[in-house]
Each structure stands twice: as C-alpha cells, then as structure tokens.
C-alpha positions in Angstrom: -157.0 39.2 143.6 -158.9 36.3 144.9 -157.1 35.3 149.0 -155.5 31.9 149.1 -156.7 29.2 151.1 -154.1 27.5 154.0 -153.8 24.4 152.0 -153.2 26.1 148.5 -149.6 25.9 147.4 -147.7 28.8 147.9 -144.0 29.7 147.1 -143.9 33.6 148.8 -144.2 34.0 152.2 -144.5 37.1 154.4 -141.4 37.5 157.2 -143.5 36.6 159.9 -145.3 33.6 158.1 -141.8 32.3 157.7 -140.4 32.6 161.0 -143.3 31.2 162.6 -143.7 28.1 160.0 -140.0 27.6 159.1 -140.3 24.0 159.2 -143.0 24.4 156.5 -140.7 26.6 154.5 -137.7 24.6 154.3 -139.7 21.0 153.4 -141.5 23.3 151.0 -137.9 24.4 149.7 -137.0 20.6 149.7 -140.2 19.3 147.8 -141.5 22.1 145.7 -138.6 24.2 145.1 -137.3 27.8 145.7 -139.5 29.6 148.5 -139.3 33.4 148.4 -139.7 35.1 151.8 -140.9 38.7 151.3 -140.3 41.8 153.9 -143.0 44.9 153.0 -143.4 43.1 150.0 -140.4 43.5 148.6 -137.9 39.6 147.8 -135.1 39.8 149.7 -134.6 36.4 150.2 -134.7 32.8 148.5 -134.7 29.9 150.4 -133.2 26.7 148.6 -132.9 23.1 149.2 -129.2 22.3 148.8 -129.1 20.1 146.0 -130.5 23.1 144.3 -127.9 25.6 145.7 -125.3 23.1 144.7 -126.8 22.5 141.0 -126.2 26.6 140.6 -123.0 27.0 142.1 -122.0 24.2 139.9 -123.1 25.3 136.7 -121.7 29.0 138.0 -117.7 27.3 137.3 -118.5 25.9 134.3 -119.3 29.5 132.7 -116.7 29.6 130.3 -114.2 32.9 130.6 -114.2 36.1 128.5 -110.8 35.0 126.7 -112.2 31.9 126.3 -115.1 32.8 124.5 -112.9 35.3 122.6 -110.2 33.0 121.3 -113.2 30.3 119.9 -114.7 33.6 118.1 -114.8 33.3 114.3 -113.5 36.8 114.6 -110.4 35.0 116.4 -108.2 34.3 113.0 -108.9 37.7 112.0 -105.0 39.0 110.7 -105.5 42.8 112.4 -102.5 45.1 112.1 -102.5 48.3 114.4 -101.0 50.9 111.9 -98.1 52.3 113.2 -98.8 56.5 111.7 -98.7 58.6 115.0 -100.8 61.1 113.5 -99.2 64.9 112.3 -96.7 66.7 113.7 -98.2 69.7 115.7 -95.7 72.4 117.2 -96.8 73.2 120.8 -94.7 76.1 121.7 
C-alpha cells in the first residue's frame, strides 16, 4: 500500500496523530466530513461536525414506528379470525 504524503487528504487517524493535531481533526470534521480516529487499528471513534451530528439525530425521530409501519401495510385490511377450537380433549390423570 503506497504511504501518504502530510498534505494528502486523510479521514483516519491514529490515537496519537489525533491528540497531538486535534485542531486539524476537528476543522477537518468541519470541512471534509466525518474523521475516524483509530486505536490498534481498530474505529472506535467518529468525530463529527455538529451540523452533521444534528442532521442524524434528526432524521433518527423521523423513523417512523413499528405500528406505524404495520397499520399502512396492505396486509393491514386483512379480515383475520383466530379460530376459537382449543384443540382435543386429553385426560391427564
């Protein structure tokens, strides 16, 4: 995989990288979007500007609800009837 160079645009950055350039991070965040900021690797955390936070906690409460989406279900007007046969008659004793 062919190294970076400083100026290249970059949207991971190691732990350390981040703590020592957090200015760089966060107008990064701000201008170019979600920065990731890696530990061994692994993503463990996204850093956002917070128009961007508050576009995705927005859209979050607009999700519509399971019942919601249930009763707009062609399926809704369905007539269903539970029968009401309780099975045999078994003699336990």
């Amino acid at each position: 995989m062919p190294k970076r160079t400083f100026r290249e645009k970059r949207s991971s950055w190691a732990l350390q990288d981040a703590k020592a350039q957090l200015s760089e991070v966060v107008r990064r965040a701000r201008s170019e979007g979600p920065q990731r900021v890696t530990t061994r690797g692994a993503d463990p955390v996204v850093v956002l500007a917070e128009e961007e936070y508050e576009r995705l906690v927005r859209q979050d409460h607009r999700r519509p609800k399971l019942s919601e989406i249930l009763r707009g279900s062609p399926l809704a007007e369905l007539d269903l009837v539970r029968e009401l046969d309780y099975g045999r008659d078994v003699d336990l004793a």
